[in-house]
BAVOPA-723975 format. One record per atom (N, C-alpha, C): chain; residue in three letters; atom name; x, z negated, y; residue number from 1. Coordinates in Angstrom, 3 decimals. Atoms other than C-alpha are relative to their C-alpha. Layout:
<sites>
SITE   chaine   residu   atome       east         up      north   num
SITE        A      ala      CA          X          Z          Y   NUM
...
</sites>
This chain:
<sites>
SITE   chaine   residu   atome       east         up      north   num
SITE        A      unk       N      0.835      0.000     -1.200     1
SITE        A      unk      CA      0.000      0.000      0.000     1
SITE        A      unk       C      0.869      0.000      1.249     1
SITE        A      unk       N     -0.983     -0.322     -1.412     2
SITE        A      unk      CA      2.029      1.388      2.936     2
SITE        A      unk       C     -1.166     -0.201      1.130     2
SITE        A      unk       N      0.497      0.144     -1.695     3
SITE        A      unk      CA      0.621      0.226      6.922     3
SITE        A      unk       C     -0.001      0.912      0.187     3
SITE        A      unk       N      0.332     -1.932     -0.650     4
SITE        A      unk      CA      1.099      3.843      7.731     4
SITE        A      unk       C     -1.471      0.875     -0.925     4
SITE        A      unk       N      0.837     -0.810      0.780     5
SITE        A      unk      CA     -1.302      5.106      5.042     5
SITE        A      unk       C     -1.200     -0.909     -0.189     5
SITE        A      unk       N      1.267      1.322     -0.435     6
SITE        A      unk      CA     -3.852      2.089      5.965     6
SITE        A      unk       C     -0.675      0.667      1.527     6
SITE        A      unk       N      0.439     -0.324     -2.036     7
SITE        A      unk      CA     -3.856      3.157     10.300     7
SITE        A      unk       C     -0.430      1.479     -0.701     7
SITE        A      unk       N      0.431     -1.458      0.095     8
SITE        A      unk      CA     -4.244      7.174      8.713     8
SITE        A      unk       C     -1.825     -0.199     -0.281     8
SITE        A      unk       N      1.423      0.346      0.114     9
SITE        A      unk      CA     -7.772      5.765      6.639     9
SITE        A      unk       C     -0.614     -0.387      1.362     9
SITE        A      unk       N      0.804      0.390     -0.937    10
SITE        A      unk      CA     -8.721      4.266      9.066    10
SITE        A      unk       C     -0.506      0.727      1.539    10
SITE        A      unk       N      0.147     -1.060     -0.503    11
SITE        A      unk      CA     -8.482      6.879     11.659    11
SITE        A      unk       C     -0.965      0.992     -0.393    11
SITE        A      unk       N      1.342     -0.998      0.911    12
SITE        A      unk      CA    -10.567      8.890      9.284    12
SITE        A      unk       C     -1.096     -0.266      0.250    12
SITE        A      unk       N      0.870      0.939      0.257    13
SITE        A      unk      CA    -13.071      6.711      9.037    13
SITE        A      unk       C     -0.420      0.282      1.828    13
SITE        A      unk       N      0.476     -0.054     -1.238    14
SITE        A      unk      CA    -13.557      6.518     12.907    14
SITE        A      unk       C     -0.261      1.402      0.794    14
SITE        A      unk       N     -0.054     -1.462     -0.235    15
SITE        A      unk      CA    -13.135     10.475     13.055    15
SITE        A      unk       C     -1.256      0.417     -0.548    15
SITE        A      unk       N      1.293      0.039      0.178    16
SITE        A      unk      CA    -16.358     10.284     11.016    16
SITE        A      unk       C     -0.893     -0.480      0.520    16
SITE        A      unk       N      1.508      0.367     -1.089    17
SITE        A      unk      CA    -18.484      8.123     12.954    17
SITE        A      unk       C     -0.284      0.779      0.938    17
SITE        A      unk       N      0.547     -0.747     -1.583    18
SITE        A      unk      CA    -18.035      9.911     16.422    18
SITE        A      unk       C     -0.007      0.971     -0.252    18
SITE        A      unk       N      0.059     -1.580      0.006    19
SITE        A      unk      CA    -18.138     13.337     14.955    19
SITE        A      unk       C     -1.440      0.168      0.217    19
SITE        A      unk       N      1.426     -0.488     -0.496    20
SITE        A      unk      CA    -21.203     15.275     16.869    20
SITE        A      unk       C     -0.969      0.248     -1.099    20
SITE        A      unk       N      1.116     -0.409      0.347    21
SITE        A      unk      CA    -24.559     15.477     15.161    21
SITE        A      unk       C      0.029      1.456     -0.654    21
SITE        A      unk       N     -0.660     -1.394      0.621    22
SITE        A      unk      CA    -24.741     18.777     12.583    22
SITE        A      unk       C     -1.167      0.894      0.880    22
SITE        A      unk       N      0.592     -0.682     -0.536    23
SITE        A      unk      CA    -26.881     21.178     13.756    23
SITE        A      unk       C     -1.381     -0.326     -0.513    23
SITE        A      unk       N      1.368      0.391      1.297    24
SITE        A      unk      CA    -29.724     20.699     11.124    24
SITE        A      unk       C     -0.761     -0.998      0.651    24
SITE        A      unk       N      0.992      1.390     -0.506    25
SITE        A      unk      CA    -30.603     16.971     12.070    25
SITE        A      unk       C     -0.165      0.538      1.419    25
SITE        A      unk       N      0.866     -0.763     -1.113    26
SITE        A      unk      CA    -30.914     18.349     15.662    26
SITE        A      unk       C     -0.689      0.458      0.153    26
SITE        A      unk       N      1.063     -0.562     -0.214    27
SITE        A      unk      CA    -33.309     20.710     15.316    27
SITE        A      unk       C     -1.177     -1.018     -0.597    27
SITE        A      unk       N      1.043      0.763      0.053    28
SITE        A      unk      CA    -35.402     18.328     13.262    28
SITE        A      unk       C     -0.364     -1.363      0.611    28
SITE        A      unk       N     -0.031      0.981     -1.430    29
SITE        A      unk      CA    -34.509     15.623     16.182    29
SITE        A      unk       C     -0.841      0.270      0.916    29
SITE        A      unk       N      0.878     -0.570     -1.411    30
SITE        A      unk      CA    -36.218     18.238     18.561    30
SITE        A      unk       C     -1.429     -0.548     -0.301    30
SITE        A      unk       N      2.131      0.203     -0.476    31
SITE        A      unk      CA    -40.362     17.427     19.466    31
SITE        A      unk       C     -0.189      1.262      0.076    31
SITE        A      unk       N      0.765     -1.130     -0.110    32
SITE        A      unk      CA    -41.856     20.445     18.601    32
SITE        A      unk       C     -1.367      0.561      1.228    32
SITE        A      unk       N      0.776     -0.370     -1.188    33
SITE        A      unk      CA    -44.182     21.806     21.867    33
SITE        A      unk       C     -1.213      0.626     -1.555    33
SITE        A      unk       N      1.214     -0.941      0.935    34
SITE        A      unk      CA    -47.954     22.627     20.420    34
SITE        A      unk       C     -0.381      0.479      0.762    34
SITE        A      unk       N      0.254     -1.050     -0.814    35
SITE        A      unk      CA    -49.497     25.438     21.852    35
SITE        A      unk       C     -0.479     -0.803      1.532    35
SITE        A      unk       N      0.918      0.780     -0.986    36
SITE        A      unk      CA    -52.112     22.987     24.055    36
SITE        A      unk       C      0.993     -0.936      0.870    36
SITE        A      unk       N     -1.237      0.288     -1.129    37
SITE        A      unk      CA    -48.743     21.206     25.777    37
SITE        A      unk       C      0.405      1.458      0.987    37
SITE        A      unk       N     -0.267     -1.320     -0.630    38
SITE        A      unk      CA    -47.696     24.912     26.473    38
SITE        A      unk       C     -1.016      0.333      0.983    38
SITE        A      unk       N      0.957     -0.653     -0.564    39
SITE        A      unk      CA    -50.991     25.914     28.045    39
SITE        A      unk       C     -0.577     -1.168      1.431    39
SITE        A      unk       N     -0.158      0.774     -1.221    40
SITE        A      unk      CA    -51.263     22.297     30.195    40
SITE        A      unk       C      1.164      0.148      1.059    40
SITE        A      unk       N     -0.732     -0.183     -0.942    41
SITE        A      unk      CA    -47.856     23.039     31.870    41
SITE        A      unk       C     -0.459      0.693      1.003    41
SITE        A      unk       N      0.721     -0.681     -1.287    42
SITE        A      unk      CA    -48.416     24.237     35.186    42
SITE        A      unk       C      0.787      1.211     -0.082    42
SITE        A      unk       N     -0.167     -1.074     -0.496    43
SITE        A      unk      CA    -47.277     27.727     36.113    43
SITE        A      unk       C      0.505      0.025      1.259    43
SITE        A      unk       N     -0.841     -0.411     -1.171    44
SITE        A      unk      CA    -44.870     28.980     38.662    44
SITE        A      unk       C     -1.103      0.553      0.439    44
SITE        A      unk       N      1.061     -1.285     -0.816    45
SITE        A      unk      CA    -46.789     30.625     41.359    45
SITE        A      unk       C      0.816      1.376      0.276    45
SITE        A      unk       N     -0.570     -2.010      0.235    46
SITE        A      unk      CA    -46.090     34.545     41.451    46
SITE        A      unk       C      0.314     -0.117      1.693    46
SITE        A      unk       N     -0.718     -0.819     -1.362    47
SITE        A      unk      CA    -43.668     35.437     44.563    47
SITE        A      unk       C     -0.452      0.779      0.640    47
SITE        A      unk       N      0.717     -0.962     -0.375    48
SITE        A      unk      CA    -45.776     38.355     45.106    48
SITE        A      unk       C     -1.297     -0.683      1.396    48
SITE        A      unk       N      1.149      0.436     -0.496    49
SITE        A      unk      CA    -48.796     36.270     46.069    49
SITE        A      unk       C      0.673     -1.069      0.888    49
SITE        A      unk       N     -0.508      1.205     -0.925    50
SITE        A      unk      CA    -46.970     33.614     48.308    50
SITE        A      unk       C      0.377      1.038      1.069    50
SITE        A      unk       N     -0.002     -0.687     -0.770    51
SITE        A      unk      CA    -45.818     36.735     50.175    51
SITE        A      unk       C     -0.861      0.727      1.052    51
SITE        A      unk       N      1.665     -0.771     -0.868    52
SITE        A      unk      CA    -49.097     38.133     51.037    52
SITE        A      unk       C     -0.616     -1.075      1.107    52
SITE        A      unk       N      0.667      0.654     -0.728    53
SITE        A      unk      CA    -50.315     34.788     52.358    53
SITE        A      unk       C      1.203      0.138      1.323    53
SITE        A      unk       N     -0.478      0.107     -0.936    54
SITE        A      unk      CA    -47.400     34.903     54.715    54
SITE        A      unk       C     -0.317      1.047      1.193    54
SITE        A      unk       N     -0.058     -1.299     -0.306    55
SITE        A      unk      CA    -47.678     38.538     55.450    55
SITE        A      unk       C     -1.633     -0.405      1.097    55
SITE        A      unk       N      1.273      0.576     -0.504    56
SITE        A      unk      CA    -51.495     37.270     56.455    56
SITE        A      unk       C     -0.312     -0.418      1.793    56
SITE        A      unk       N      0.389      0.824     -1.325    57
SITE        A      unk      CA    -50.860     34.600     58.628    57
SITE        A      unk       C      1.071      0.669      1.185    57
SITE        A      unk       N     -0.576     -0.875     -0.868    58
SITE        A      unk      CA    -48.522     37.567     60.523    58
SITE        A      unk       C     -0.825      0.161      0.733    58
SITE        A      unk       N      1.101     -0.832     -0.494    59
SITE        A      unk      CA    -51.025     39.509     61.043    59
SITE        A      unk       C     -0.313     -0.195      0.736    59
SITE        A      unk       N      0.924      0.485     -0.582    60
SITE        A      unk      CA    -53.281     37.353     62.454    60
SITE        A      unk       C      0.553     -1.180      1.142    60
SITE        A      unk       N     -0.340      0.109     -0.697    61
SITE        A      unk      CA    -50.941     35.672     64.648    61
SITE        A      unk       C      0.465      1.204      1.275    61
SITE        A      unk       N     -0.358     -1.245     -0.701    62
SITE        A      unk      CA    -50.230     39.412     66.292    62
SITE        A      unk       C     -0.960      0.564      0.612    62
SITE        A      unk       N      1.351     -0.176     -0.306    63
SITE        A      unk      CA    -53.793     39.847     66.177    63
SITE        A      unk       C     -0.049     -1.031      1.281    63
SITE        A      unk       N      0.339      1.232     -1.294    64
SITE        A      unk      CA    -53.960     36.400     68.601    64
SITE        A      unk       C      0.153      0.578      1.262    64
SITE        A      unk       N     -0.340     -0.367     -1.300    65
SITE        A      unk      CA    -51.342     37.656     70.917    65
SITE        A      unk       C     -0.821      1.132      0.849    65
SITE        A      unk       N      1.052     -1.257     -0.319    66
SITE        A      unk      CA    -52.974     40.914     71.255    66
SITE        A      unk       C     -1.064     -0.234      0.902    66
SITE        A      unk       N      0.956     -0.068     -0.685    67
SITE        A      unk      CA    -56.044     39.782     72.276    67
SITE        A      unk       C      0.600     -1.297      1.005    67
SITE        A      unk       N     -0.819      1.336     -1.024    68
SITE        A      unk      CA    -54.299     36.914     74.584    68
SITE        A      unk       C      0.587      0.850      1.457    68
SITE        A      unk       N     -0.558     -0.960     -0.582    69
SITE        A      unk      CA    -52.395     39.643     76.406    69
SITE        A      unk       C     -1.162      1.224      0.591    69
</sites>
């Protein structure tokens, strides 16, 4: 029983505990999403349509001056 070939085990041994998670148990770690979570998330609003309202309240500020003038 050599001290050098005692600190190597044991090194091992601690090289096993902290080694990362395999891939496998992860995925069955994950929380599966069911459709009805999917369909409560809210929704980005479409860029398109945030544009228009701006485009809008142009307008109708140009419209103001207009008749102001």
């Amino acid at each position: 029983m050599d001290p050098e070939n005692l600190n190597e085990e044991s090194q091992e041994k601690t090289k096993a505990e902290t080694r990362p998670i395999p891939e496998t148990r992860r995925k069955k770690m994950r929380k599966k999403t069911t459709e009805k979570e999917i369909k409560k998330k809210k929704k980005k609003p479409n860029m398109k349509k945030r544009r228009k309202k701006t485009d809008t309240k142009e307008k109708k500020t140009q419209k103001n001056k207009a008749k102001e003038l």
